[in-house]
N, C-alpha and C positions, 0 to 999 in steps of 0.2 A: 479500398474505400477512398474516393475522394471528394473534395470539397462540396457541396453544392451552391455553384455560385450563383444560378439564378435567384436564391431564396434569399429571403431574411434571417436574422438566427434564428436556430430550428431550437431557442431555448422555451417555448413552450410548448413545442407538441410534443405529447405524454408517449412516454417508454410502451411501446406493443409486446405483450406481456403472451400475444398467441406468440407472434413471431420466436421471441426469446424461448419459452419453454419448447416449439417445436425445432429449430436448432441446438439447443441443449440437453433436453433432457434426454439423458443415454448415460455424457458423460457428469452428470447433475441428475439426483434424486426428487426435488420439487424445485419451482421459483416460485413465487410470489412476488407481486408489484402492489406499492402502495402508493396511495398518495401524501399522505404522512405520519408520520410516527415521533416520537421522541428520538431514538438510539434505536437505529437496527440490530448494533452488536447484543445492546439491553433484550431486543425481543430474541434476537436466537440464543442469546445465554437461558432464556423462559423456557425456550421450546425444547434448546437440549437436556432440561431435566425434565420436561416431560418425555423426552424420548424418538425427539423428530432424526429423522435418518442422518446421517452420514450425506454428504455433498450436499444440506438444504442451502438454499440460498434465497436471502430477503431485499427488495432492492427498494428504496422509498425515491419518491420525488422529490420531498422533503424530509429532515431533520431539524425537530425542535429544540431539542438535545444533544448533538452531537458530542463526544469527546474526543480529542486527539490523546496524545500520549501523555502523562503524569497529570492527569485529570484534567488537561485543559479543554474548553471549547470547540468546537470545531464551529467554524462557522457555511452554512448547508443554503445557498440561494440556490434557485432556481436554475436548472441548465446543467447541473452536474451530474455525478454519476455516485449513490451513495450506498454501496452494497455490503455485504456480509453475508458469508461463506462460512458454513456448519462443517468441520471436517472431524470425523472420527479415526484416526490413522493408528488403527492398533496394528500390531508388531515394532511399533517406530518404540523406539527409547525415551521417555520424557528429556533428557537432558536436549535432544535433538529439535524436540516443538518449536524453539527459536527461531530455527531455520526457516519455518513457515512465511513467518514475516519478512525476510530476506526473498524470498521464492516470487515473492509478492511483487516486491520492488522488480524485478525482475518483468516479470508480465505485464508490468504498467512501460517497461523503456522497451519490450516487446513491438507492446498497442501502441505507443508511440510512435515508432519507425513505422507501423503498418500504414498511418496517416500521413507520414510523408515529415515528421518532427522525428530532430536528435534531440537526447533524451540520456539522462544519465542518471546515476545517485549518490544522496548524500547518506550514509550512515545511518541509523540501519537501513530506512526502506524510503528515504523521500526521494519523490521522481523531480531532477531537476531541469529546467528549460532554459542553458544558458546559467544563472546566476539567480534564477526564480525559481518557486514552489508550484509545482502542478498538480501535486498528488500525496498524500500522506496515508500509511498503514497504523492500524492497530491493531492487533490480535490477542485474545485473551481466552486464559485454559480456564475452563470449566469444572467446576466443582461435582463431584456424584463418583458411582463406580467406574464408568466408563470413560476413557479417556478422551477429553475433546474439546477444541480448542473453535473458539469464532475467530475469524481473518477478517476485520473491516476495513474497507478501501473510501478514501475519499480521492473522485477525480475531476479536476476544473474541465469540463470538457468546452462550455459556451464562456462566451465574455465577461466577464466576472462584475460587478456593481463597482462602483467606485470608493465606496463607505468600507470596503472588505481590506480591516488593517492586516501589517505584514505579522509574519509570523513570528515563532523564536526564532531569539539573537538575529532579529531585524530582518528574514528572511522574505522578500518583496512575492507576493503572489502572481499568479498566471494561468493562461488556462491554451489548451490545443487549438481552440480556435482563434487563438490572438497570432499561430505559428501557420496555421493550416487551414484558417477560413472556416466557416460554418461545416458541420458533420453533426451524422446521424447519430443521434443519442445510442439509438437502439444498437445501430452496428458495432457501435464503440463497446456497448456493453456484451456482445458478442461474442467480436474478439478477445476484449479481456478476459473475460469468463472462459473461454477456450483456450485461452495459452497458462490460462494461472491451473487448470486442468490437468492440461497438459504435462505441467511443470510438475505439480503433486502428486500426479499418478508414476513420475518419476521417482520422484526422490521416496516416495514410498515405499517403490516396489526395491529399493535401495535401502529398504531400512531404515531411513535420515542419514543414509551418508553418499550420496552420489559426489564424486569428484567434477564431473564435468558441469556440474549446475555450480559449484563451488567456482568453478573460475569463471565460469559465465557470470557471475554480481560479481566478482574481482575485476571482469575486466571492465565492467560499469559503472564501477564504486572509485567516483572521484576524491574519496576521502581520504583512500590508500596516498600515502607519501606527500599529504598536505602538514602544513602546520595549523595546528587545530585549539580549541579553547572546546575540554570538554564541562558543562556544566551540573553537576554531580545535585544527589540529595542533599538537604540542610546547607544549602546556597553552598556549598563546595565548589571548587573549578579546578581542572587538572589543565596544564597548557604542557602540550608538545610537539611531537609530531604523530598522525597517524602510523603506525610504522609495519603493521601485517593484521590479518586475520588468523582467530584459531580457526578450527575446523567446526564446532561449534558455533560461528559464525559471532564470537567475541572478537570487538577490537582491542588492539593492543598500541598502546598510547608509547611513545618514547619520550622521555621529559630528558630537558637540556643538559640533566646532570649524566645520561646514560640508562637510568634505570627506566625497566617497562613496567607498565600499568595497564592491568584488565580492564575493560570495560564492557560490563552486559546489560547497563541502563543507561541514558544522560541525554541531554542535549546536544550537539556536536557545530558549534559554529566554526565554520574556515574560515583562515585569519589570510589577510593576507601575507604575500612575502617579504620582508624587509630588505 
């Protein structure tokens, strides 16, 4: 996939919704394109208790409502790529679900290199560009008999507005085409959608525990062996070092005294080195 530099940014022309479903659907159940909505993740958590399939996926032009992680805002201009992914992975173990989100990050530093951008991540699933935010996960399990979790992805794909403040613990935003010049919404969403697939039809048929997807986010996860400021519930902050993954894909924090500390929720700001 590369740049188009004849053009202008290609941040208005709307997502081809034939195209996508006729490249996807096989390893995807439905797509849907909207032009806007409040929360994608809100409308397929709707649809998963009425029963919509296993790999639906909803993709908006806009979000009026986004959320990022611990109820925050997300903020959803034009140009981005804002989807959510219905997955039903029975035989997987609940404690495993986590991983999804990790899986996630993963397929975004994938889509990244296929533009011609290095691309890394911070804990659990942000794609970072350099020492910028390009990309954020959230995934949320689903209430009912049937086990099933939404995977929502926000990704900076066009130039981003200027008003678009930074994120937690000061984290400055960015987007692919600031690395890699104007690109095709649609192809982007593509790719993505095919290797994050890809990935799940993995670790799936692994039951939630594939070892080699496990070092592939380790060897992406620039968190590993930083010194970190993790910011916990009820204004809490642990400071140490990141010092390993479980296998569960929990970090485990080293604080200065020796002792380690779990971590399966938080914010994770890198400190620098002194």
């Amino acid at each position: 996939m590369r740049p188009n530099a004849g053009a202008l940014s290609l941040r208005t022309v709307t997502l081809d919704a034939a195209v996508l479903r006729a490249k996807l659907i096989g390893p995807y159940a439905a797509i849907d394109v909207v032009d806007h909505t409040g929360s994608t993740n809100a409308d397929l958590r709707a649809a998963a208790a009425r029963g919509a399939h296993d790999r639906t996926v909803l993709i908006a032009e806009q979000q009026t409502a986004g959320l990022g992680r611990r109820g925050r805002g997300w903020s959803s201009p034009t140009g981005g790529l804002y989807l959510s992914v219905l997955f039903r992975p029975g035989g997987v173990a609940p404690a495993r679900l986590p991983w999804l989100t990790l899986l996630a990050g993963v397929a975004l530093v994938r889509t990244a290199k296929r533009v011609g951008v290095d691309a890394s991540l911070k804990w659990p699933n942000d794609l970072l560009i350099g020492d910028a935010k390009a990309a954020g996960v959230l995934a949320e399990i689903t209430a009912g008999a049937t086990q099933a979790v939404v995977v929502g992805i926000g990704l900076n794909v066009a130039k981003l507005p200027d008003d678009v403040e930074p994120g937690a613990g000061g984290l400055l935003p960015t987007s692919l085409e600031d690395h890699a010049g104007p690109l095709d919404r649609t192809e982007v969403a593509v790719t993505l959608l095919g290797e994050l697939a890809a990935l799940e039809d993995r670790w799936r048929w692994a039951g939630g525990d594939e070892p080699s997807l496990r070092e592939e986010y380790r060897t992406h996860c620039v968190t590993l062996g930083r010194p970190v400021r993790v910011e916990l519930a009820k204004g809490e902050q642990l400071l140490g070092t990141a010092h390993y993954l479980e296998s569960d894909g929990t970090l485990v924090v080293r604080d200065d005294s020796g002792a380690d500390h779990s971590v399966s929720a938080g914010d994770v700001v890198h400190l620098r080195v002194r």
